[in-house]
N, C-alpha and C positions, 0 to 999 in steps of 0.2 A: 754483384752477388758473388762470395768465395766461398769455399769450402766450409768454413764456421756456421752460415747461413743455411747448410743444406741439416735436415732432422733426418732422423735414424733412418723413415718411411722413406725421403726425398732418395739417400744415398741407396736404398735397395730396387729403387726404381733404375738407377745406373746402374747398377751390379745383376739387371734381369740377368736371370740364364746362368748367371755363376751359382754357384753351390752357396746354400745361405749363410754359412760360417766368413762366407767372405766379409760380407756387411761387419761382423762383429769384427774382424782382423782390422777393417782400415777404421773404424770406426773407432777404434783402439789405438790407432798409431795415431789418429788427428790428437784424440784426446789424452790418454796415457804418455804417449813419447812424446806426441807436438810436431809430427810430421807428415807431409805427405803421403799421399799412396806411392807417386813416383820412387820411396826410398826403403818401402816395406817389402824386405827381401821374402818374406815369406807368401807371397803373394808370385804367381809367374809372372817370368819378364813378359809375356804379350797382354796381361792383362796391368801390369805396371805400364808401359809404354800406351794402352790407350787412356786408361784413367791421368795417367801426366798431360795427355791432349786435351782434355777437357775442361775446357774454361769454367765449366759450374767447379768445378775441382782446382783451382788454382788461389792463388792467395788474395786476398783483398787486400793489404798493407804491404807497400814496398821502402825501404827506410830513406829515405830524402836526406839525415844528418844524424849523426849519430854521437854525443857526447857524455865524457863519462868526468867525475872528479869523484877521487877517492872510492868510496863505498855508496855513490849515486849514478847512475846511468839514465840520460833523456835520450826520448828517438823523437825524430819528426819522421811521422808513416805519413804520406802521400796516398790519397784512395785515389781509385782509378776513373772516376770524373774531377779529378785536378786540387780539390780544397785539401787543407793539412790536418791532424791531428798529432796529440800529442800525450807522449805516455813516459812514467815515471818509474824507475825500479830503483828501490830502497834498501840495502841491504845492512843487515844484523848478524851477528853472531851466529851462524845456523838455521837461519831464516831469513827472509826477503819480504817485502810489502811491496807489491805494484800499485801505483797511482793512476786508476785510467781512463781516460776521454768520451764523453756520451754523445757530445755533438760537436761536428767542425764549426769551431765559433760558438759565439752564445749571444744570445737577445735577453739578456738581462741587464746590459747596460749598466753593470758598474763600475763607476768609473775609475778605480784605483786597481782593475782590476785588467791583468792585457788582454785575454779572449774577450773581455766587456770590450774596451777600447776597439779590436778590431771586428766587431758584427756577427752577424750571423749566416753560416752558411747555407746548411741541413743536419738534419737528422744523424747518427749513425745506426746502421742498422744489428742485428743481434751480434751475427758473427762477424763485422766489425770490430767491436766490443769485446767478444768472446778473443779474437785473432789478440788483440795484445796482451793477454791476462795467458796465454799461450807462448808466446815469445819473448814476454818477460821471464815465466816459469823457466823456460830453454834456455835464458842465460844465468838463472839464477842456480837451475840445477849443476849446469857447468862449470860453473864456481864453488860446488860442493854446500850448494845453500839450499835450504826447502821454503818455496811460495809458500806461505800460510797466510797471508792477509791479500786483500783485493779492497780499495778505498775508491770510490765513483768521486774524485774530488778534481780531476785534471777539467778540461775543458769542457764546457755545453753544465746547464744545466739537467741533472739526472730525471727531476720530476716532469720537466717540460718534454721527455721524450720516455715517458713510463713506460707506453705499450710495449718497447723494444727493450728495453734498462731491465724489465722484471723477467722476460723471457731469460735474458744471456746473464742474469743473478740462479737464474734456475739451474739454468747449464751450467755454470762454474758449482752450482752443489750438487748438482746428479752425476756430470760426466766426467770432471776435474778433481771432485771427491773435496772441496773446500768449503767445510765450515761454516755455516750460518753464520755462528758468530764471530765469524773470523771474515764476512763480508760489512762492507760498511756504505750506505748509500747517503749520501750529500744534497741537502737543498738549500737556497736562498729563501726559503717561506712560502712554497708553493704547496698552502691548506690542502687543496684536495689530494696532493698526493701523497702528504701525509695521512689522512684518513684512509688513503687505499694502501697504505704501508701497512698502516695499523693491521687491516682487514687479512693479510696475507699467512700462508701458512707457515712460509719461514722466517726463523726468528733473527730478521738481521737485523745490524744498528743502525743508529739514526745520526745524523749529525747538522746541526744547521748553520749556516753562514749568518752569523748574528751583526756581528760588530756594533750595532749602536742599541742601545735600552730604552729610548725614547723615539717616539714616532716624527717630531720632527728630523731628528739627524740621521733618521733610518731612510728616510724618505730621498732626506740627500744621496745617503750612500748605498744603498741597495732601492732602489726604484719599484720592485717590484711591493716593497711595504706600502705603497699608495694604493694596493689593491687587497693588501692581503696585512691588514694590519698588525698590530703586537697583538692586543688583546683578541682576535683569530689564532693570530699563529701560537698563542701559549695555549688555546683551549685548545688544538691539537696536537701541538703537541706530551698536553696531558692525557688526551685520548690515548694516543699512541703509548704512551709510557702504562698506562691503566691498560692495557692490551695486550701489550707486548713485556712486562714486569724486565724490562731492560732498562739501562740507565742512558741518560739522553746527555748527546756533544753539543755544546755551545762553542764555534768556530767564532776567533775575534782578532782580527786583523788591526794590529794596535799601528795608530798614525798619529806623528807626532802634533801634539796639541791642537788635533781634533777629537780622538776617542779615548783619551789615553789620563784623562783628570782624574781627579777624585768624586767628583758629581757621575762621570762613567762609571768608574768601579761601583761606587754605591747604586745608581740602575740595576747594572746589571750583578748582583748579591741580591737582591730587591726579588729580581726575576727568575733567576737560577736557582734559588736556596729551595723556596716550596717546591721549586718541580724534580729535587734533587739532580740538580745537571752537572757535572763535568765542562770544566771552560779551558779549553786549548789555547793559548793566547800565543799569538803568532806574529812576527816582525814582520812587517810589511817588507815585502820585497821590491825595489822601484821598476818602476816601468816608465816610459819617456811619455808616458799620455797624462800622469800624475803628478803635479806639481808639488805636492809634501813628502815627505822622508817619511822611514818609519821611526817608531819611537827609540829613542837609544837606551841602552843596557839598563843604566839605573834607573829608569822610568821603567820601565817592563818589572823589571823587581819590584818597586814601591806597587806596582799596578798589582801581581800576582797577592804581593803581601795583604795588601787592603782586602783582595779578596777574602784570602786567605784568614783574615782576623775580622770576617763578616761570617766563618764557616760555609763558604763555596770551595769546593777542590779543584784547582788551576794548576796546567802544566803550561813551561814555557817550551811550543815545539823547535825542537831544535831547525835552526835555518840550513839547511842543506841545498848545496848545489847551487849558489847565488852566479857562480864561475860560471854554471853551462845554462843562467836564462833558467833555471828548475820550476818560476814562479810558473804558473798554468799560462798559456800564450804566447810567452816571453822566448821563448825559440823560436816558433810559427813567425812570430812580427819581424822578425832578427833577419832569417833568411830568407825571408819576401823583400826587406829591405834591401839586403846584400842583390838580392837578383835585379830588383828596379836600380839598382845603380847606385842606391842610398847610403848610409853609414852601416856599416860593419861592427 
């Protein structure tokens, strides 16, 4: 438990006895600046100097590796009972997107995918989660950029740990002042947490990890469709879309001449078109547990285009950061391997 984790009430229970303006000062510096109590000068040194001692007051995430190419920076944060996570800062013209992790590992088990590949650890908890969408902001500011996006797309499935994912979505729009619709939360097909998306006051977006249009090949490659099948997961997520009057992401992870035909494209046009969706269509990025490639260039075009001349709106996202491991896991697995001795 670190400082992220403590709420407004928690942090005045430390601060008994101080003057109440204190709670809003550090309270301000976690969130506004993104830093400790220990560096908030307007605070006295004897009351800095005990709050820096205080373990509820300390960091949850320590950077384990830290890689940067171009206008991409990956960290591997290390929590402090031992498993990894792993968080993404994207940067644009004046703005910045963080990519960030809900759970060390994930038990979703798919298999072209590296956090699938390496299990599951636990849970993260709010300010976990909150801690990197903070340390991203901090180097994005530093570089004269402004956070305006936050994507729940790095490791762990988001809906599989709701209770904690919707809290620290709260807190990035109460205390961080970031845009509903400028947060973006990621599932593999998990129905009910779609319906509890649906149900929520804030208006954020949705995005699903589709890649295959048919319940056989879904079944191969996202496992979790043996329980929660297509014809589930489109009635929610037209719920959601009837709910929420936002436009829904079709996330599709093109692998060569498995998902990537003409019988795919026409599925998934099939499926996207009535529920008005957006299809991101995404190069497979390799991981060593995956024995296929992703699809190459002129297939990704032919793929987009069919869409496209079935009336679905498809973007190809650009592939960033293949250099530093950027896919979700793909650093995590890397430096576990380099420390057991393995390939580098």
């Amino acid at each position: 438990m670190g400082r992220y984790d403590l709420s407004r009430a928690d942090l005045a229970e430390r601060l008994a006895g101080e003057r109440r303006y204190r709670v809003d000062q550090v309270w301000d510096g976690l969130y506004r600046h993104g830093v400790g109590p220990e560096t908030l000068t307007n605070l006295p040194a004897a009351l800095r100097d005990r709050l820096a001692a205080d373990p509820a007051l300390g960091p949850s995430l320590r950077v384990d590796a830290e890689l940067s190419s171009g206008s991409t920076t990956k960290w591997r944060f290390a929590l402090a009972d031992g498993p990894a996570v792993e968080t993404v800062l994207m940067e644009y013209p004046g703005r910045a997107t963080v990519c960030v992790s809900s759970q060390a590992g994930c038990a979703m088990a798919c298999g072209f995918c590296a956090t699938g590949q390496a299990g599951f650890d636990r849970n993260l908890t709010v300010g976990e989660i909150v801690e990197q969408v903070v340390r991203a902001s901090a180097l994005a500011r530093a570089r004269g950029r402004r956070l305006s996006n936050v994507v729940f797309m790095g490791m762990g499935e988001p809906m599989a740990n709701y209770d904690r994912v919707w809290p620290a979505v709260c807190r990035l729009h109460d205390d961080l002042g970031l845009s509903a619709r400028h947060l973006t939360v990621s599932t593999v097909g998990i129905v009910p947490g779609i319906r509890r998306l649906a149900g929520e006051a804030l208006p954020v977006n949705l995005a699903v990890s589709l890649h295959a249009a048919d319940d056989e090949l879904r079944d191969r490659l996202v496992p979790i469709n043996r329980r929660y099948p297509l014809a589930d997961l489109v009635a929610a997520c037209r719920e959601w879309r009837d709910a929420r009057n936002r436009r829904l992401s079709f996330e599709w992870a093109l692998i060569d001449g498995v998902n990537d035909r003409r019988a795919d494209a026409d599925r998934l046009a099939a499926l996207a078109r009535p529920l008005g969706a957006h299809v991101n269509l995404i190069p497979l990025n390799p991981t060593p547990g995956w024995p296929t490639r992703g699809t190459p260039v002129p297939g990704i075009a032919a793929f987009r285009d069919r869409l496209a001349g079935a009336g679905v709106n498809a973007t190809v996202r650009r592939n960033r950061g293949v250099g530093i491991d950027a896919a979700c896991g793909q650093l995590a697995g890397k430096v576990a391997l380099g420390r057991r001795g393995g390939p580098d």
